[in-house]
Residue frames as qw, qx, qy, qz and C-alpha x, y, z in Angstrom:
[[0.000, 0.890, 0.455, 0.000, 0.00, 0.00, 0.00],
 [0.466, 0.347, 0.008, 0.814, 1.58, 3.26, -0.91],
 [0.165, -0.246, -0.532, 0.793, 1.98, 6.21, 1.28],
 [0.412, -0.130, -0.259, -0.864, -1.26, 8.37, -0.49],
 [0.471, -0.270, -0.766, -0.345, -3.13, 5.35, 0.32],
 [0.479, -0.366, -0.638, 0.479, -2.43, 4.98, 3.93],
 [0.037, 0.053, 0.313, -0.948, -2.92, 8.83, 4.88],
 [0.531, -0.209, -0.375, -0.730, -6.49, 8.53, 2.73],
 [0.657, -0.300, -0.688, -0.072, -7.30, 5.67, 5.16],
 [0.256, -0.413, -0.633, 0.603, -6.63, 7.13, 8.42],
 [0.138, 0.134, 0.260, -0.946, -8.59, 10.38, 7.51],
 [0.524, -0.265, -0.550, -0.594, -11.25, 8.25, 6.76],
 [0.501, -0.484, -0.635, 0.333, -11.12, 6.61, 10.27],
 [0.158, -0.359, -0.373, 0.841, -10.67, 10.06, 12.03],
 [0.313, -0.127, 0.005, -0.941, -13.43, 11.29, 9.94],
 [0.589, -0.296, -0.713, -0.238, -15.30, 8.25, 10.42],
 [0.322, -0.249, -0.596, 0.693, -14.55, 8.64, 14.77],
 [0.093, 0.043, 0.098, 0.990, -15.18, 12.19, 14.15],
 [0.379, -0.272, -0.688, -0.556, -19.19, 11.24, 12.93],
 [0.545, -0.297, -0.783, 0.035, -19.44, 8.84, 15.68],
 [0.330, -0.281, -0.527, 0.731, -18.92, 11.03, 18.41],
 [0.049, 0.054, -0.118, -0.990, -20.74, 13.99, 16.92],
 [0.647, -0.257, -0.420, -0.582, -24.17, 11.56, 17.26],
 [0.372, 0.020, -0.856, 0.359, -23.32, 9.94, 20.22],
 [0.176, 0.375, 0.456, -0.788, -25.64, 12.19, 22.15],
 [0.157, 0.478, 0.801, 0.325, -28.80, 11.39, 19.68],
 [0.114, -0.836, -0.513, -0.154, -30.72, 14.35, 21.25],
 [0.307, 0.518, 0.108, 0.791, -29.52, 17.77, 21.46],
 [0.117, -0.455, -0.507, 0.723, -30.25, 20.13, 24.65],
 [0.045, 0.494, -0.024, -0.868, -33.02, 22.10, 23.64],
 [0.241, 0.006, -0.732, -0.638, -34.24, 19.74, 20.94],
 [0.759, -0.087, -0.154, -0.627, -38.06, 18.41, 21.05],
 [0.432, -0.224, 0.819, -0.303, -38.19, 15.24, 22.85],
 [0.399, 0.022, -0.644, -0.652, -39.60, 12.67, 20.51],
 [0.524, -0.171, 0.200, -0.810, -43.01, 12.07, 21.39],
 [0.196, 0.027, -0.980, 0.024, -44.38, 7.89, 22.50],
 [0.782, -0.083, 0.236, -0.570, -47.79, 6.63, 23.42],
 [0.309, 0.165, -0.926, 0.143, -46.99, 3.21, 24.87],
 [0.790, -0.253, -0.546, -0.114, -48.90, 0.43, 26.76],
 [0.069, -0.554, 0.566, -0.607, -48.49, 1.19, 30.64],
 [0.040, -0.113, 0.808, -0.577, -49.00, -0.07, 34.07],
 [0.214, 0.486, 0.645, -0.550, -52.27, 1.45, 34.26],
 [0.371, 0.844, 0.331, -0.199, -53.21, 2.37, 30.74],
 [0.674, 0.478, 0.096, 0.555, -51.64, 3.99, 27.92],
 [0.458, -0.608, 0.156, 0.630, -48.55, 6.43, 28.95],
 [0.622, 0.568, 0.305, 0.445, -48.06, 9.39, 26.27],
 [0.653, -0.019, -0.094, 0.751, -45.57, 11.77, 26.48],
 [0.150, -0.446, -0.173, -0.865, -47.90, 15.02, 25.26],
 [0.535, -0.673, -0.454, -0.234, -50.08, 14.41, 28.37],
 [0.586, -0.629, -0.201, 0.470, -47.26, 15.64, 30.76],
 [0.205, 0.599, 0.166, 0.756, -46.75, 18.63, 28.55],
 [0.179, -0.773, -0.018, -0.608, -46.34, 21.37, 31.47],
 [0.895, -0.444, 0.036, 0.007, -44.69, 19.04, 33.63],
 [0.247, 0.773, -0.582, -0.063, -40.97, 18.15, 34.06],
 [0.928, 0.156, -0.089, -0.327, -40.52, 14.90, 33.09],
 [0.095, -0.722, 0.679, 0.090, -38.19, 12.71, 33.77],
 [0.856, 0.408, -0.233, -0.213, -37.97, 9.46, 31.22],
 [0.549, -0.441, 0.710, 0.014, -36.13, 6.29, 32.37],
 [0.716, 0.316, -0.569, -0.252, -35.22, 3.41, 29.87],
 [0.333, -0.452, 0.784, -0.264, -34.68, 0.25, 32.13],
 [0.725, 0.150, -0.637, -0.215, -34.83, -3.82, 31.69],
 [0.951, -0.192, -0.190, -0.152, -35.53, -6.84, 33.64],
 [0.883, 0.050, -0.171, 0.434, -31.80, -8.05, 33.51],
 [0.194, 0.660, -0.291, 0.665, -30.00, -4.31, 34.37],
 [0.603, -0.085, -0.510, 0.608, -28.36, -4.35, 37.30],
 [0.191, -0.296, -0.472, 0.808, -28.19, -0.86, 38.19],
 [0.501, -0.475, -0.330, -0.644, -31.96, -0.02, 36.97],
 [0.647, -0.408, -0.629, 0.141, -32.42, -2.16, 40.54],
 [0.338, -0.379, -0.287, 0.812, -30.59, 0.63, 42.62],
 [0.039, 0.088, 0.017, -0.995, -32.19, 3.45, 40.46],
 [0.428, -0.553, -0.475, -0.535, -36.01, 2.62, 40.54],
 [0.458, -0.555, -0.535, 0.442, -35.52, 3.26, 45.04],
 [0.142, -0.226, 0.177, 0.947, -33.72, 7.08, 44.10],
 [0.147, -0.299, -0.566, -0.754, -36.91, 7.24, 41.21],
 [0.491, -0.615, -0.616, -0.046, -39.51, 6.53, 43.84],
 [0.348, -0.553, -0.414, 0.634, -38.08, 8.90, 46.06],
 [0.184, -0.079, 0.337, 0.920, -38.05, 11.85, 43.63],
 [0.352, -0.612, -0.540, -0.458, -41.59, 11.04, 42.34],
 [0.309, -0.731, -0.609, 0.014, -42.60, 11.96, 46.00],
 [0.446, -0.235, -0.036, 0.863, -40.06, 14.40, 46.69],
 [0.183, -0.299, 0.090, 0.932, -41.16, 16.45, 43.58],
 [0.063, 0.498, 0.781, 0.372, -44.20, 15.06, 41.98],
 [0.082, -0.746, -0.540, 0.381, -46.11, 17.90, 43.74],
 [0.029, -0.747, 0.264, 0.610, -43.75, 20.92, 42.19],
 [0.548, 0.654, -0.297, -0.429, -44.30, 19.26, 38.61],
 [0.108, 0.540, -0.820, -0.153, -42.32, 16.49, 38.37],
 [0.936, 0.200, 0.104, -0.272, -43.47, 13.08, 36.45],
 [0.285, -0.424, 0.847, 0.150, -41.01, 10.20, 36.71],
 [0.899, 0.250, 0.160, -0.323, -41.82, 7.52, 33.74],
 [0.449, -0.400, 0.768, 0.220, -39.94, 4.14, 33.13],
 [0.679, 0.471, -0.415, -0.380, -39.96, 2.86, 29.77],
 [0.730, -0.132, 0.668, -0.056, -39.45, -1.03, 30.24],
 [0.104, 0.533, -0.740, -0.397, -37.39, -2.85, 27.59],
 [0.373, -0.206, 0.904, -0.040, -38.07, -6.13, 27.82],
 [0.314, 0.002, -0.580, -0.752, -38.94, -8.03, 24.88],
 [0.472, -0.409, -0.729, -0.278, -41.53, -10.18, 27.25],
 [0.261, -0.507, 0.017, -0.821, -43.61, -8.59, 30.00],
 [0.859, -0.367, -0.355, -0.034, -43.48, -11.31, 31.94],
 [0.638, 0.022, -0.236, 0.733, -39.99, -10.16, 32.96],
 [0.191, 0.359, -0.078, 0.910, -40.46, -6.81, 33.45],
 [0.720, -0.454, -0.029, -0.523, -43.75, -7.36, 36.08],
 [0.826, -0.284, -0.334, 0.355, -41.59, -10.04, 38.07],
 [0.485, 0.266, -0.213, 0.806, -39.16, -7.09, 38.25],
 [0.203, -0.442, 0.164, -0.858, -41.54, -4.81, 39.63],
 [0.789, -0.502, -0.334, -0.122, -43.38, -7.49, 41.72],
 [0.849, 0.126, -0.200, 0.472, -39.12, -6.99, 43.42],
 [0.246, -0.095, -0.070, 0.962, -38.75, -3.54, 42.74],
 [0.164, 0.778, 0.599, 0.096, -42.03, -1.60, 42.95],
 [0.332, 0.041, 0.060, 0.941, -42.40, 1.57, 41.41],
 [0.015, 0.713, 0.579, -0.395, -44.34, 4.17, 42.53],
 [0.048, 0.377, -0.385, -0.841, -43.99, 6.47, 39.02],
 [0.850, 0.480, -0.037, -0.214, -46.01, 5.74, 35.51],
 [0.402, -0.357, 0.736, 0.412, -44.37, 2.72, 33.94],
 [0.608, 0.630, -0.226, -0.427, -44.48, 2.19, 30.38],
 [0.635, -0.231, 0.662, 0.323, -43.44, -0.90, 28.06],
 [0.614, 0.699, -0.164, -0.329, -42.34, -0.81, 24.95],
 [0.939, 0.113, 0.287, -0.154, -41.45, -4.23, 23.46],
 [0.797, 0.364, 0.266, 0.403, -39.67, -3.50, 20.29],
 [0.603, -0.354, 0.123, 0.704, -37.42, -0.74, 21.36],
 [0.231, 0.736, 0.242, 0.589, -38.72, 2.06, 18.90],
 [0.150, -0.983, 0.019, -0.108, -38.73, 4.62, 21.67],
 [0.683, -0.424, 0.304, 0.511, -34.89, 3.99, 22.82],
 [0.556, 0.158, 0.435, 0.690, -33.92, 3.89, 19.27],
 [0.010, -0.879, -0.441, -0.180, -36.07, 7.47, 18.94],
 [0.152, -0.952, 0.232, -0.128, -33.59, 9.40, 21.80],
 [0.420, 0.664, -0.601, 0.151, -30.79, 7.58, 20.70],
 [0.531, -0.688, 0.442, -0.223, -30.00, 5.39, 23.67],
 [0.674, 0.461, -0.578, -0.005, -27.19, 3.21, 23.86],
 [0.362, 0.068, -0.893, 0.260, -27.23, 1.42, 27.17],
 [0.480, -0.668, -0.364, -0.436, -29.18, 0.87, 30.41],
 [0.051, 0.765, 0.617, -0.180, -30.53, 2.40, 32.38],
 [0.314, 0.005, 0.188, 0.931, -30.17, 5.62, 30.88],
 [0.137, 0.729, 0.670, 0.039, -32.66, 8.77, 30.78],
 [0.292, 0.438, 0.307, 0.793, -33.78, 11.79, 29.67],
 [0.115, -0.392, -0.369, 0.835, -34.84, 15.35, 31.39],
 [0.145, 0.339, 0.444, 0.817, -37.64, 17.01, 29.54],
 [0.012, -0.063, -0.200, 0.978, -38.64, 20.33, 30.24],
 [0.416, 0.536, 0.557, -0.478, -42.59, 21.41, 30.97],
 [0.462, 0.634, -0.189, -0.591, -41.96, 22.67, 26.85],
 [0.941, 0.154, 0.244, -0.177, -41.03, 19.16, 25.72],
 [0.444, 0.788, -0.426, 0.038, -37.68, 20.08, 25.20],
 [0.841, -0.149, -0.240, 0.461, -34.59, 17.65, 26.31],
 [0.391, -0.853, 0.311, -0.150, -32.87, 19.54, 29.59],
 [0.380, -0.618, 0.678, -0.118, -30.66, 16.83, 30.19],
 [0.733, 0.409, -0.506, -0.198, -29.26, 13.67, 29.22],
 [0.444, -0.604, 0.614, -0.247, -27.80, 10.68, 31.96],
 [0.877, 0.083, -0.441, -0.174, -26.68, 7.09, 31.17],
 [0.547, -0.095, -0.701, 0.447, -25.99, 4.50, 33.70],
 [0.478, -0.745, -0.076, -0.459, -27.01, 4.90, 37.28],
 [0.504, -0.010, -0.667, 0.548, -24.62, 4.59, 40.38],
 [0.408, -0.738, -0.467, 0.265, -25.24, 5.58, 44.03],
 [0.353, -0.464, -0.045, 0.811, -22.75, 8.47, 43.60],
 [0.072, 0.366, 0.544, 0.751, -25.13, 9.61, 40.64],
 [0.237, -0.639, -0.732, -0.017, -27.85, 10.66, 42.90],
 [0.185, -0.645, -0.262, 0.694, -26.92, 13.86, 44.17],
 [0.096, -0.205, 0.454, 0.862, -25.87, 15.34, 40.87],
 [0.209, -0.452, -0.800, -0.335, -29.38, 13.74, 39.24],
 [0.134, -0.735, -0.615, 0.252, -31.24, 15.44, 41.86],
 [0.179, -0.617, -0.039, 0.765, -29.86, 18.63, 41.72],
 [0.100, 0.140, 0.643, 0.746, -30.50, 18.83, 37.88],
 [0.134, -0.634, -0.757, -0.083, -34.15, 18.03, 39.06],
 [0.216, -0.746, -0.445, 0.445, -34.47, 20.52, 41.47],
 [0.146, -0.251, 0.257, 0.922, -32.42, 23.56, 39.11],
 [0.081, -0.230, -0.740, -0.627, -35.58, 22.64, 36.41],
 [0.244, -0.694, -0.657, 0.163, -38.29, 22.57, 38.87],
 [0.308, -0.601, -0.285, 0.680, -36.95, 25.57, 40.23],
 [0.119, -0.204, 0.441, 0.866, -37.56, 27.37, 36.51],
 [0.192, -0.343, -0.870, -0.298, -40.74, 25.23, 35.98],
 [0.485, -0.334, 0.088, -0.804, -44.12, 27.55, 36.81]]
């Protein structure tokens, strides 16, 4: 391979990298949140009904580990802030609902859960692991972005909450 060849190939990888990273974040601060009417708990769960709320949008699965630690931290928020506006709602992966109602028979959640089977709404705000969610403002805009969930996430996560609320009529 001759030396023209080899430089054309690496500034295809570095523009290829370049791409990758430049979509990693699917959703944009400030973009529209893309809108889901899904199959819930208690009835169908659709994003435009918490229009004027500040929403906060979980992705989580049966098998995730640390969805288990972050649906106690979700439950406390919902009561914390549900009063000042805040709507916590879990999107459930799993491709059978049998899994994902053992999980909560385990881990109840005291938020709106949603399920959505075939992964259209994930693939919608880009996500690329779990648990991972999304902050969207009473205007339906994405505030925030968070993937993975650890105990030493919880302050920072809250304090996002509480900066929005605190903006949120």
């Amino acid at each position: 391979m001759g030396a023209r060849t080899t430089r054309v190939l690496r500034m295809a990888v570095v523009l290829a990298a370049a791409l990758e990273a430049s979509t990693a974040s699917a959703l944009d601060k400030g973009a529209a949140a893309p809108q889901f009417d899904l199959p819930g708990k208690d009835g169908t769960v659709q994003l435009a009904k918490f229009q004027g709320r500040l929403v906060y949008v979980d992705f989580w699965a049966s098998w995730c580990g640390p969805c288990r630690q972050s649906f106690p931290w979700m439950n406390e928020m919902q009561a914390r802030y549900g009063a000042r506006g805040l709507q916590v709602v879990g999107v459930n992966l799993d491709a059978k609902s049998d899994d994902a109602r053992r999980f909560l028979a385990e881990t109840p959640a005291r938020f709106t859960i949603a399920f959505d089977p075939a992964g259209a709404t994930p693939r919608a705000y880009g996500i690329k692991g779990m648990p991972s969610s999304v902050l969207v403002g009473p205007d339906g805009k994405v505030l925030y972005e968070h993937a993975g969930f650890k105990e030493a996430d919880r302050a920072q996560l809250e304090q996002v909450i509480q900066k929005a609320l605190g903006g949120a009529k």
